[in-house]
Backbone bond lengths (Angstrom), bond angles and torsions (degrees), N, CA, C in turn:
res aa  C-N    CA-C-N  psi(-1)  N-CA   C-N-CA  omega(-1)  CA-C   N-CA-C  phi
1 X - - - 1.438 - - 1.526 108.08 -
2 X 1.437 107.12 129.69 1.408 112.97 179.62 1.677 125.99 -62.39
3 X 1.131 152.41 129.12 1.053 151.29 178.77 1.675 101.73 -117.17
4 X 1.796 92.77 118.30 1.333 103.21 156.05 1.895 125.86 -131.53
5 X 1.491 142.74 127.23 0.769 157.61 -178.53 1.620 87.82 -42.97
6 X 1.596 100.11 142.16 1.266 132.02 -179.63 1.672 115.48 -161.68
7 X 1.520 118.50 -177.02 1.383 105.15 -166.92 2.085 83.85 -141.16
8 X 1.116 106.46 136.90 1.591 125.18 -151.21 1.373 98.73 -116.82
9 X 1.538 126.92 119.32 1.163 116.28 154.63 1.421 126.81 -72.00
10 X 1.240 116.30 122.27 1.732 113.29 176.97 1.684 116.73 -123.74
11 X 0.954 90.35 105.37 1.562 92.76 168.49 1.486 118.56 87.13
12 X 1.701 114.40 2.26 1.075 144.67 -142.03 1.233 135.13 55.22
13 X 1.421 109.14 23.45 1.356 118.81 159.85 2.019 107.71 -130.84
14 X 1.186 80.85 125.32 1.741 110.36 -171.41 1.605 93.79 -68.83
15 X 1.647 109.00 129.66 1.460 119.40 166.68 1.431 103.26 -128.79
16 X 1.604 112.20 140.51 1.584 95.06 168.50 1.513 109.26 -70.90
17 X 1.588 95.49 151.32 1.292 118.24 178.11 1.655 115.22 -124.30
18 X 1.278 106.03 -152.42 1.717 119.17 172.17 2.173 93.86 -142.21
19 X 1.619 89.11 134.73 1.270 89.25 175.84 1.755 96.80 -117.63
20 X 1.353 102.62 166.90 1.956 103.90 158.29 1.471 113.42 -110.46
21 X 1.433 104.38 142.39 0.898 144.76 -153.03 1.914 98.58 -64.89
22 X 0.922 101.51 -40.29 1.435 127.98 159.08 1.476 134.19 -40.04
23 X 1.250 123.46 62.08 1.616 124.35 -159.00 1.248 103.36 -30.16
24 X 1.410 114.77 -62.58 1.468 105.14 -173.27 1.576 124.20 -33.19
25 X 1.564 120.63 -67.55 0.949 108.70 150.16 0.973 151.89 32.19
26 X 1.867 127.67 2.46 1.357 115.32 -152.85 1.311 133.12 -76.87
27 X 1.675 100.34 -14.69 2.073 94.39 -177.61 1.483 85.70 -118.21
28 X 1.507 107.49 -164.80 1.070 154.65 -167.61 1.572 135.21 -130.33
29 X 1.261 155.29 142.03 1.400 116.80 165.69 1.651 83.50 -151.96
30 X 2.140 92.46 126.38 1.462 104.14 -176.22 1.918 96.57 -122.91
31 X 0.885 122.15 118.04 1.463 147.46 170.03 1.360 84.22 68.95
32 X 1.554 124.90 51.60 1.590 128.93 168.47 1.611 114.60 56.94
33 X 1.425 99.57 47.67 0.982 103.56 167.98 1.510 103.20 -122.32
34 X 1.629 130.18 147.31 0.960 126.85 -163.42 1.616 87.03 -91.10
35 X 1.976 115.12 149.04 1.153 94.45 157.63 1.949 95.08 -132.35
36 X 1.062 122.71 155.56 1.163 134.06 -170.71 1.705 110.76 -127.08
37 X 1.283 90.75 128.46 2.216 100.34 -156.72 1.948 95.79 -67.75
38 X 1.107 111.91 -48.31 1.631 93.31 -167.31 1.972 97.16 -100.96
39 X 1.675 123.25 -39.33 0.972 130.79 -133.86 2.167 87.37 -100.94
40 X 0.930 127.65 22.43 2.164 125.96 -148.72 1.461 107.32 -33.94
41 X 0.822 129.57 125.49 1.381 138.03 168.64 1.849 103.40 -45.90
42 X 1.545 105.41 153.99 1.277 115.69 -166.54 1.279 89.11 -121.25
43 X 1.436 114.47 87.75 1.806 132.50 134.21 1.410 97.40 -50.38
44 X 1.530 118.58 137.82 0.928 120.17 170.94 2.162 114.35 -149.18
45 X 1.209 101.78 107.04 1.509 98.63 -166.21 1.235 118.74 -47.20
46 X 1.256 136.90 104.98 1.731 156.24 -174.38 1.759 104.76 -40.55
47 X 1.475 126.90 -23.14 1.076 150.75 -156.46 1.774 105.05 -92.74
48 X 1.534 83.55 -91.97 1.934 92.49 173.50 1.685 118.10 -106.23
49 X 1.403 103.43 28.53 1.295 98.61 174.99 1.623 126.96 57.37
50 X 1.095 120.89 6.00 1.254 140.43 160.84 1.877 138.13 -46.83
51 X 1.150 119.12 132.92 1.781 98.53 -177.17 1.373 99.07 -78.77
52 X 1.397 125.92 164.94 1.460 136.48 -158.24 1.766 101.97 -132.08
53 X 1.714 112.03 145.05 0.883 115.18 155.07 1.745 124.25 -123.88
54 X 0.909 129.87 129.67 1.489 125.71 -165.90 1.947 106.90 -101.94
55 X 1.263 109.66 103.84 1.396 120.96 170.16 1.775 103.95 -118.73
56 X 1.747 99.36 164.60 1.103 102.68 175.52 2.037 123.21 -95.71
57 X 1.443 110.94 -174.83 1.633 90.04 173.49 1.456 100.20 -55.90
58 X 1.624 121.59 -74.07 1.264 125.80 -151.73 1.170 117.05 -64.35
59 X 1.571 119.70 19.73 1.573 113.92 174.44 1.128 135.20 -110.47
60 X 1.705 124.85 134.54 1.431 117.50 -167.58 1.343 88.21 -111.54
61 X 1.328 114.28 132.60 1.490 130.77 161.63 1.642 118.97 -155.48
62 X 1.898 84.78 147.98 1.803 86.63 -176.98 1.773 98.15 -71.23
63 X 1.602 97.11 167.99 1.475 108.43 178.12 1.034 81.99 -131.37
64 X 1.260 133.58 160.93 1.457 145.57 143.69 1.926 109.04 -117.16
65 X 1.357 100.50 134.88 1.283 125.44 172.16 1.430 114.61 -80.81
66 X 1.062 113.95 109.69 1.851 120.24 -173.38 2.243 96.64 -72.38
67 X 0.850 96.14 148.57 1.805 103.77 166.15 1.349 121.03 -169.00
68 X 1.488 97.43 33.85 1.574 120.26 161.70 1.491 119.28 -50.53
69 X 1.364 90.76 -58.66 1.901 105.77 -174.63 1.837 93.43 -69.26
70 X 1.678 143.71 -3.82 1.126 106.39 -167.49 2.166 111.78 -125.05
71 X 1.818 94.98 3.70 0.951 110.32 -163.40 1.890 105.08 -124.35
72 X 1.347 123.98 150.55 1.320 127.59 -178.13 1.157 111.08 -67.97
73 X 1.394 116.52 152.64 1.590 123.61 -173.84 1.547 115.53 -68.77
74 X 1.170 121.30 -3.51 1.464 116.15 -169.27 1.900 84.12 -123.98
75 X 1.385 136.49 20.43 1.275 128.82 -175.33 1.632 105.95 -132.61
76 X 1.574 118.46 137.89 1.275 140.46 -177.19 1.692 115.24 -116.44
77 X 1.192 87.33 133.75 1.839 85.13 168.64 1.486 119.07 -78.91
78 X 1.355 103.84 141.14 1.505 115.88 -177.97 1.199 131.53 -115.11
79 X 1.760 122.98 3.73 1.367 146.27 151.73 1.039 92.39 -151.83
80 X 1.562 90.60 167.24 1.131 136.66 175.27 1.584 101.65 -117.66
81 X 1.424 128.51 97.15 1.267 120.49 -151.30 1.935 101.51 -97.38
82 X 1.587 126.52 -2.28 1.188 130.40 -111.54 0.985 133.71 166.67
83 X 1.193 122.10 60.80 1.722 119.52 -175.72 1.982 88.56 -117.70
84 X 1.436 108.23 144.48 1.606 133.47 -166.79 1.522 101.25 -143.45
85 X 0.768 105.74 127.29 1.632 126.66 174.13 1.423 104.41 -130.79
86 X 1.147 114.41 134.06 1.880 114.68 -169.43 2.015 80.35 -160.96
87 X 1.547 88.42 127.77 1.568 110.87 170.30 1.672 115.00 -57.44
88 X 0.756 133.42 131.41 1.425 126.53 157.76 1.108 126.26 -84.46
89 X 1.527 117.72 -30.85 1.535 109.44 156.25 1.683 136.15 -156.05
90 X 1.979 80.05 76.00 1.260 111.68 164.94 1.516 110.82 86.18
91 X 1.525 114.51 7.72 1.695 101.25 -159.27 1.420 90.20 -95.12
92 X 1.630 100.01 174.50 1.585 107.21 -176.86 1.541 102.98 -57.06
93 X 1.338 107.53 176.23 1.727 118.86 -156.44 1.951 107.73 -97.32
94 X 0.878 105.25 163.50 1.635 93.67 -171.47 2.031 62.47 -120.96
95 X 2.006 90.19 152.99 1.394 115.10 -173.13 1.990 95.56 -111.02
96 X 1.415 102.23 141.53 1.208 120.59 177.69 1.698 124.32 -110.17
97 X 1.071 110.69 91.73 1.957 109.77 -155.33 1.572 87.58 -100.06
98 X 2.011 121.58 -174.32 1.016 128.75 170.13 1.241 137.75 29.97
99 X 1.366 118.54 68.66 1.246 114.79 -158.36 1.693 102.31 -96.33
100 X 0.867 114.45 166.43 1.768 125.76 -161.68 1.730 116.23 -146.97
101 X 0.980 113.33 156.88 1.858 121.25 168.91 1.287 98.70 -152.58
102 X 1.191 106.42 120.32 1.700 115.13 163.72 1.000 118.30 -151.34
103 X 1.914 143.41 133.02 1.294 141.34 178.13 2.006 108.38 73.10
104 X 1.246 104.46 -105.85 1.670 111.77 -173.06 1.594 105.39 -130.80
105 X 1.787 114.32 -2.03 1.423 109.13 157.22 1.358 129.37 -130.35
106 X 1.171 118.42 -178.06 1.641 147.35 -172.23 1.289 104.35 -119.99
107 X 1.427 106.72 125.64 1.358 119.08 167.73 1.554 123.95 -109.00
108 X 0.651 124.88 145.18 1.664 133.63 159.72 1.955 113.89 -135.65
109 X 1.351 80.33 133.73 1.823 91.22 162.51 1.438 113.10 -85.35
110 X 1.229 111.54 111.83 1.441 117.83 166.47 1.446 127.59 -93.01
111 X 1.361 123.73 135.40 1.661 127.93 -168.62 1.898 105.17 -155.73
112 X 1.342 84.94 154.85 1.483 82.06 -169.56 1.381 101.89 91.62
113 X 1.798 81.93 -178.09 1.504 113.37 171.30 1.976 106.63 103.46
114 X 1.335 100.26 154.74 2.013 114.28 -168.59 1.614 93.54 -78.57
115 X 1.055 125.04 139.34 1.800 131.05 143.04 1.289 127.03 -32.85
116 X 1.017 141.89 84.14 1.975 140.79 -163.32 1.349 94.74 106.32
117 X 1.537 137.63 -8.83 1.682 125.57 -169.15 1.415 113.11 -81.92
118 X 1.078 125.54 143.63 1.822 131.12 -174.61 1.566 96.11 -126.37
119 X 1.563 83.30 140.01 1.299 81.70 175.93 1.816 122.35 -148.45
120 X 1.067 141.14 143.61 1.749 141.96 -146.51 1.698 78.11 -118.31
121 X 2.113 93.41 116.29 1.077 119.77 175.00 1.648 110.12 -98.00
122 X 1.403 135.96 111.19 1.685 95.14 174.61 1.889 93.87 -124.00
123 X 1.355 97.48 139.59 1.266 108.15 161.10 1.571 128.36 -85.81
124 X 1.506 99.59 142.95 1.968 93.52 172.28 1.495 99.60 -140.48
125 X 1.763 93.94 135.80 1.783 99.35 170.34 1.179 101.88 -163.69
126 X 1.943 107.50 151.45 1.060 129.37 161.35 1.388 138.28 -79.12
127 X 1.264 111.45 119.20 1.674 119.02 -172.94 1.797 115.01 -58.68
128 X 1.390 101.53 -168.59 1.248 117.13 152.66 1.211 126.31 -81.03
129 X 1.398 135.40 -9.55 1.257 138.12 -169.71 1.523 95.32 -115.59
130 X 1.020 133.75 -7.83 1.779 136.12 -176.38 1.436 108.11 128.11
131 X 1.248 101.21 -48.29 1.740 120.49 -146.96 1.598 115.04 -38.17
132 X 0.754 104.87 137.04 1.853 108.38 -174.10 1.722 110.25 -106.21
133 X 1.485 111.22 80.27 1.418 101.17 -179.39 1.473 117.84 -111.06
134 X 1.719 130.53 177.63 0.605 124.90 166.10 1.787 125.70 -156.21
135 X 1.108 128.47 169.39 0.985 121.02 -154.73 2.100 107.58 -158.09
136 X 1.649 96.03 132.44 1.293 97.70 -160.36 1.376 115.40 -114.57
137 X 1.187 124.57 146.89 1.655 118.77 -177.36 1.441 114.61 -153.09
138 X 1.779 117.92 -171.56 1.344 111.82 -169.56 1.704 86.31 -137.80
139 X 2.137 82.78 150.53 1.349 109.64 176.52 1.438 99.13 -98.45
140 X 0.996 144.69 169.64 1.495 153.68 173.04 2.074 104.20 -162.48
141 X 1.561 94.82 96.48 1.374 102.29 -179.41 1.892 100.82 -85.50
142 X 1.085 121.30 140.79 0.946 129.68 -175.05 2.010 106.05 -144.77
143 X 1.047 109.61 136.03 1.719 107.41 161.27 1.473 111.20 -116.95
């Protein structure tokens, strides 16, 4: 089965992934987490109620921040003014490089971060229309 790199919405925030080539094909499952290409399963942190993304320590990957649901259909983001990652409990810090705005998301490269460490991501950016929004989520480093 063919494997080609693709970029996955999860949770409403897009991580690259690997899809199959294979329509059928439709999910995925990465540290048993189901992921589903148009429909993402709703991980949801038991804590702050948050959508979740599950990376490992040694992994650097872009995330993209969805802000479809928070911006008008004829409006684009134009920074990324703001990406925050703050530990929740106490573990070393996951690092946030290259940050981006294009179309209805925000990207950040994420790397780093402790094994069992969680962590409250929040993004902030300015549109095309002014608007200053933002939008918050969870890292969940796991090995």
């Amino acid at each position: 089965m063919q494997i080609t790199q693709n970029v996955v919405n999860i949770f409403g925030i897009r991580l690259a992934g690997y899809r199959r080539s294979i329509a059928a094909e439709a999910a995925i499952f990465i540290d048993n987490v189901r992921i589903k290409w148009h429909n993402s399963s709703q991980q949801i942190d038991p804590e702050t109620q948050l959508r979740v993304v599950i990376k490992q320590p040694w992994e650097s990957l872009p995330i993209d921040i969805d802000f479809s649901r928070r911006i008008d259909i004829d409006e684009t983001l134009l920074s990324v003014d703001e990406i925050d990652v703050s530990a929740i409990d106490g573990a070393e810090p996951v690092i946030v490089t290259k940050l981006a705005a294009g179309g209805v998301c925000a990207q950040g490269w994420f790397s780093g971060g402790e094994d069992g460490g969680n962590y409250k991501v929040n993004v902030r950016c300015t549109t095309s229309k002014g608007k200053r929004i933002e939008r918050d989520g969870m890292i969940w480093v796991r090995d």
